[in-house]
Structures are given as C-alpha cells and as structure tokens.
N, C-alpha and C positions, 0 to 999 in steps of 0.2 A: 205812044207811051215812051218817055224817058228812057229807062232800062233796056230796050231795044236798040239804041242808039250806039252804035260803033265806029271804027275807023275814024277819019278824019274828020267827022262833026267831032265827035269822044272828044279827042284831041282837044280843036278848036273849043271847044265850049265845054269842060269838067264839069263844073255844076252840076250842068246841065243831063248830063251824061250820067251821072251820080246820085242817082236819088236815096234816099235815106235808108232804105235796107241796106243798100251796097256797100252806103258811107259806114253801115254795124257791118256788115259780113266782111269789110275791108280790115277794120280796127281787130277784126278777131282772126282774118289770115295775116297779120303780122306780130299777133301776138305765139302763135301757132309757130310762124317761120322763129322767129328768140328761143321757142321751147326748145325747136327742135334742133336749133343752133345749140344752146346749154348740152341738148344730152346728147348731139354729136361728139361735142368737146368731153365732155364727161365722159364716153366710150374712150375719149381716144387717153384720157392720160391712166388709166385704168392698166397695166401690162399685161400682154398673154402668156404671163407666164404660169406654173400649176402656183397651187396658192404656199404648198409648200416652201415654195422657191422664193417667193416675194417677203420684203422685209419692210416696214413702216419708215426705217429712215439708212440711208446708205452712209456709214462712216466711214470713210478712206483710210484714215488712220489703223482701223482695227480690223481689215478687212487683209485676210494673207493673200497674196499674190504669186504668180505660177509663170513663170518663163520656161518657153520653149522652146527649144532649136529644133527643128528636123532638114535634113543631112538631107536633100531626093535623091533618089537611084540617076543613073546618066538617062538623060535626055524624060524623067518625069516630072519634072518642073511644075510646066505647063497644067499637066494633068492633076497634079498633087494641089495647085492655085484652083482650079476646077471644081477638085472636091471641098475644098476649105469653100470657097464662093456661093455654091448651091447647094450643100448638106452639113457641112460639121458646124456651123456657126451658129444655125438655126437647131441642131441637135444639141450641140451644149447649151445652148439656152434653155431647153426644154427641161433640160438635167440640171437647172441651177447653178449652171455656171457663167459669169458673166466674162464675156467677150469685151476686153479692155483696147487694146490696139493688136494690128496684127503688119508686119513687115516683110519685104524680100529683100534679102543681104543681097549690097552688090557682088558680082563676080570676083574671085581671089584666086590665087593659084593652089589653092588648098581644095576651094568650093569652086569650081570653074561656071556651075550656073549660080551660084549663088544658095542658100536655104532660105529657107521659111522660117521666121522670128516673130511669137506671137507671147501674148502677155493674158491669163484669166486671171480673176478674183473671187474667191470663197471668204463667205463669213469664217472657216476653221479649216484648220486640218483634216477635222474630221470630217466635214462636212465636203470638203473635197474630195476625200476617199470614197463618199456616199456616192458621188455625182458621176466619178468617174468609173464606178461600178455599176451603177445603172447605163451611164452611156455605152459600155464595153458589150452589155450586156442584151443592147435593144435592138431587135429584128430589124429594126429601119438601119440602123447604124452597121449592122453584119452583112444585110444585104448592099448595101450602097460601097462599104471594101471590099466584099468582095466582087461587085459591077467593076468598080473603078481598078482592081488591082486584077484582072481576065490576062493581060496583057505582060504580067508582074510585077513585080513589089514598087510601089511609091517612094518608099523612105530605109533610107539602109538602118538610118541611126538616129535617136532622140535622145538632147539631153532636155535634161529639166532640175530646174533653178528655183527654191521655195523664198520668199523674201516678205518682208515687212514694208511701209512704208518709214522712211526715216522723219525725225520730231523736225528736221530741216526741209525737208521737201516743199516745194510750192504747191501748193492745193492740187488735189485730184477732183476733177469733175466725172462722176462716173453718173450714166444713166441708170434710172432703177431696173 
C-alpha cells in the first residue's frame, strides 16, 4: 500500500508515495502552519504591557519626556549598569513608563567614571507622577535596591530635566 511508502522510494516517486488522503491531510497541515503563523505574529505585536499603560497610538510630539543624570558613588558604575540592565528597565515598563534611550557619559574630570544618562516618556505629568509612585512603591523594585545597594549607595546624586519635544525636531520613533 502507497501510504506505507517512505524514505528514498517517498522521495524518488511523490505521487506515488501521496495518495489522496495525505494529498487532503497535507493541504490541511499547511493551512494550520499560516494560522498558526498569523496568531504567532498576532501575540507578538500585542505589548506586555498592564492595559492601563498601553495607548492606541504613540504621539511623539505630545508625549513629556524625563532626562536623567545619575552621578554613581566611586567605583559603582558597573553595578549601577547592572541594575539598570536586569531590573529597572523592565520595572519601568511595567509602571508605564517608556524607556526611550539610555547612555554612559564618557569620563571627565568632574565624573572620572562617567554617569548614567537616560531619557523616559509619559503621556503627562501627571501620569509620570502616577508611574513613578507605583515604581518607588513596588516590592520588586525595594527588594532589588536594596540587593544591589548591601555593599552601599549606587548613586550620590540625580538630576532630572522635564522637556517637550520641539515643532523642529526630526521625528521620534518610539516603540509602543
């Protein structure tokens, strides 16, 4: 019987190897592989973010933005990159705040290791005070400072800079 037929006859001889159930069971596991192609794709442009947090369209222009310097303590650098790396970026996200670019100043005689220079975006003002009161606020977030800072303090000093985008600026591409 046909259907029995494998390896290098298969090959050599398709037809043959194919008889007509298989040629319907075929057409129906690549219509199955497309679905589940679709609702792969479909999970993935979906954000995980809480629903609170998500917006139906990102406008660059009306969206405030938050610059930040932090100043590290001598010789936590490394450690301060660390925790931004594997917990705060993924915490603020969770809290609604979007993660726009994040930089290390090179070395100065001012900053001998350099700081940490990073950019978020909130829909308002207000809505940044929301986020960053629940971030301050969240078990994950107290215990991972105070893990990371057993050793002591990370950061002597943070400024922080509120801005707009300017009617001049070249387009902002920000992810949802």
């Amino acid at each position: 019987m046909a259907w029995h037929l494998s390896g290098k006859f298969a090959l050599k001889y398709p037809d043959v190897a194919i008889t007509p159930w298989r040629r319907y069971a075929k057409a129906f596991w690549f219509e199955e592989l497309v679905m589940r192609f679709a609702l792969a794709c479909l999970a993935l442009s979906v954000p995980a973010l809480p629903v609170s947090a998500q917006e139906t369209a990102v406008n660059a222009q009306t969206l405030v933005y938050e610059l930040r310097v932090y100043y590290p303590a001598p010789g936590k650098l490394a450690a301060l990159n660390t925790r931004f790396r594997e917990h705060t970026l993924g915490l603020f996200a969770k809290h609604g705040m979007r993660n726009v670019a994040y930089w290390n100043e090179m070395p100065t005689e001012a900053a001998p290791e350099g700081r940490v220079v990073y950019v978020l975006a909130y829909p308002s003002r207000a809505a940044r005070d929301v986020s960053w009161k629940a971030f301050t606020e969240d078990p994950e977030w107290r215990s991972v400072a105070a893990a990371s800072e057993a050793g002591g303090k990370l950061v002597t000093k943070v400024d922080s800079v509120f801005m707009t985008l300017a009617d001049y600026s070249p387009p902002l591409i920000l992810k949802r």
